[in-house]
N, C-alpha and C positions, 0 to 999 in steps of 0.2 A: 279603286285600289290605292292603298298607301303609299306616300311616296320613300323613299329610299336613296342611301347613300353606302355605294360600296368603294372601299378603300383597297387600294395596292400598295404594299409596301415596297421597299426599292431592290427587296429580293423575289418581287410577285407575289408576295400573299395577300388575297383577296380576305373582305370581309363585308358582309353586307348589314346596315343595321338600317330597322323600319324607324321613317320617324312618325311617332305615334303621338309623341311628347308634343306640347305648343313650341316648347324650346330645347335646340340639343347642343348644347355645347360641347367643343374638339380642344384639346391639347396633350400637353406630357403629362401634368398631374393628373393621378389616379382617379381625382375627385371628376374628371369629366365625363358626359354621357360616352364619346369617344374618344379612349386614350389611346395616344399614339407616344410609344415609347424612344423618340428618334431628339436629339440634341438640334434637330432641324427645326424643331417644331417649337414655339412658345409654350408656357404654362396654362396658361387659358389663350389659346390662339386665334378662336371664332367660335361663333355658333348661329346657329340653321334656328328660324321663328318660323311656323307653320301654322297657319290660320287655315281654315278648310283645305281645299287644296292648292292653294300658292303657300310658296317655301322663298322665305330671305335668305341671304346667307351676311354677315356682318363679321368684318374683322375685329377683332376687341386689342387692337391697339400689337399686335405683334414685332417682332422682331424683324423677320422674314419677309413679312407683307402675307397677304393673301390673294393666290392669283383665277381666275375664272378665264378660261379659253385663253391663257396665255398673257392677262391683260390682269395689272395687279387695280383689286378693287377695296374699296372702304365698305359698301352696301352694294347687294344685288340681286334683283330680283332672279331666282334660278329657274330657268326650262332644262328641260326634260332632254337629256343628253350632255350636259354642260360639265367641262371636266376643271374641277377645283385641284386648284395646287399646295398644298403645305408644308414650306419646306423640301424633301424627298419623298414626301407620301404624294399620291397622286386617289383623288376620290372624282368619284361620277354621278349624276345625279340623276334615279330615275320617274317617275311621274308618267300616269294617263292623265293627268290633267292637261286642260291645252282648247277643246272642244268648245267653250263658251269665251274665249276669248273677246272672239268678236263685240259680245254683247255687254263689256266691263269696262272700258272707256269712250269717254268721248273729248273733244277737244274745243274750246274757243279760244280764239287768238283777237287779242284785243290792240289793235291799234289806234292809238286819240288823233292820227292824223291823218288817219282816210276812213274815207264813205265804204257803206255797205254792208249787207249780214255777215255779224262774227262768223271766221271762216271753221267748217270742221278739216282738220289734216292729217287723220293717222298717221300717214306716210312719212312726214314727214321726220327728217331723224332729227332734229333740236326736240322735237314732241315725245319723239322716244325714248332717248334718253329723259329725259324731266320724269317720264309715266316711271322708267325704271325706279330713280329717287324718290318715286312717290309710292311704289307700292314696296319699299323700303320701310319709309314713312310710317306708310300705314302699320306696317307688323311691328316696328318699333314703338308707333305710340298706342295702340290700342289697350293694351295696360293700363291707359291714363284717363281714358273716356269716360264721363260721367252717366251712371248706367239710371237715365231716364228713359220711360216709355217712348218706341217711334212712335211716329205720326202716320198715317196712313192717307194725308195729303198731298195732294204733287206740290213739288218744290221748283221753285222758279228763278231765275237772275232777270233785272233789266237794269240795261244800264242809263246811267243817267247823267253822264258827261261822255263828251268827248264825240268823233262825228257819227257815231253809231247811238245815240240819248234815243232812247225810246224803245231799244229793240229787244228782244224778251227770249231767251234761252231755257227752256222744259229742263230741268234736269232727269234724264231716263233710264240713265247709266249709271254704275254704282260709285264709279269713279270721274271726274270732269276736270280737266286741267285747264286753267284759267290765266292769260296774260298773254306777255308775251317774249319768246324766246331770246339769252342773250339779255333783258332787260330785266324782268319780273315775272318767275311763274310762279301759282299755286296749284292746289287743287282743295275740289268739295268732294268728300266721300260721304257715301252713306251705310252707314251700320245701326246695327240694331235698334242700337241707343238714338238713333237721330241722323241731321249733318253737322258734319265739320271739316273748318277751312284748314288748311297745312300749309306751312310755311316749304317750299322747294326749292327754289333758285334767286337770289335777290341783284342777281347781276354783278355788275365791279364795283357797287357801292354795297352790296349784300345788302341789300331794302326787304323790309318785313312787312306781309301784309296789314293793312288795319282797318279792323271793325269800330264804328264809331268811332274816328280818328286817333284813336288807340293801335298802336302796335300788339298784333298778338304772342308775337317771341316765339319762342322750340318748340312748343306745344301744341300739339291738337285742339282749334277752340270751337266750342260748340255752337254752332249757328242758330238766332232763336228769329221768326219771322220778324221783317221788316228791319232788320241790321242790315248796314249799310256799308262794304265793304268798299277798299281803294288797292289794288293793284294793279302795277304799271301805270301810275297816273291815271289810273280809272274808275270811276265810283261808278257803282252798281247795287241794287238793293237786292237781299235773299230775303225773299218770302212763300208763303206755303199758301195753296188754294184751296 
């Protein structure tokens, strides 16, 4: 099923629109997929990115802010019930998607100063939010990705400093969030075209990851076997078997 955003005005009129588009952008001028005719709302106020069935929602710099469950956001990743604020309009978000969650992320947390297997911690909520920013990320940069053949070999991390050197991470998941919370995270996704690292959290210094001790900056960079990546003080090598 498509997912959907139905709108309330501040007199109750409802309206429901599918999104069908990759991109729907909301404001007052006319020119947006949804216009909302209220002095509450910015000109280009936000707009919804939809890749299969996950839906972004991004502010585009308004006036008002944009708020999701009462909590004003920049980027965010939307489920299925979620009530966005604009101004005096009030929209809800609907979606069957939800079902394969499970099977779309996974986590390593990398610490250089303790022993043992990178740990996996959905649960945890620093890992939560990061995945939110990340599947942000991902709708925001995909536009950008260099549209080369996948590879249909497993792809692997190991790392090679720090007290974990040696230990080898499967990537199996579509998504992997890499670092560590509060200090450096990333993630590797995987899309059609390949992987690629993304830059997510760089802690109080905003630290960018780097392949081949190259900073990779805003962008999506595509991971080619045996690149040698360093987040949170940690080098690790990506390569494909």
């Amino acid at each position: 099923m498509v997912a959907k955003l139905i709108t309330t005005s501040s007199t109750g009129e409802k309206q429901e629109y599918l999104l069908t588009n990759e991109t729907t952008t909301i404001g007052r001028k006319p020119g947006n997929d949804i216009a909302i005719d209220n002095l509450s709302v910015s000109g280009r106020h936000a707009q919804v990115i939809t890749i299969l069935e996950d839906s972004f929602l991004e502010d585009l710099g308004s006036t008002n802010g944009t708020y999701v469950n009462g909590k004003l956001v920049k980027k965010h990743a939307l489920e299925n019930g979620d009530n966005i604020t604009l101004g005096k309009y009030q929209i809800t978000y609907h979606s069957s998607a939800g079902a394969g969650e499970q099977d779309f992320e996974q986590t390593m947390i990398i610490r250089p100063g303790e022993a043992g297997m990178p740990e996996e911690a959905a649960e945890n909520k620093e890992i939560d939010k990061s995945v939110q920013k990340i599947s942000a990320a991902m709708a925001s940069e995909a536009a950008s990705a260099t549209a080369t053949p996948a590879s249909n070999r497993e792809a692997c991390l190991q790392l090679l400093s720090g007290a974990n050197a040696g230990k080898e991470l499967i990537l199996t998941k579509a998504l992997t969030t890499i670092g560590q919370p509060g200090v450096q995270v990333a993630a590797i996704t995987r899309r059609p075209q390949g992987y690629f690292l993304i830059h997510v959290d760089g802690g109080p210094e905003n630290n960018v990851p780097k392949v081949g001790g190259t900073p990779i900056g805003a962008n999506a960079h595509e991971l080619k076997s045996h690149d040698i990546i360093e987040v949170a003080g940690v080098k690790m090598e990506f390569y494909l078997k």
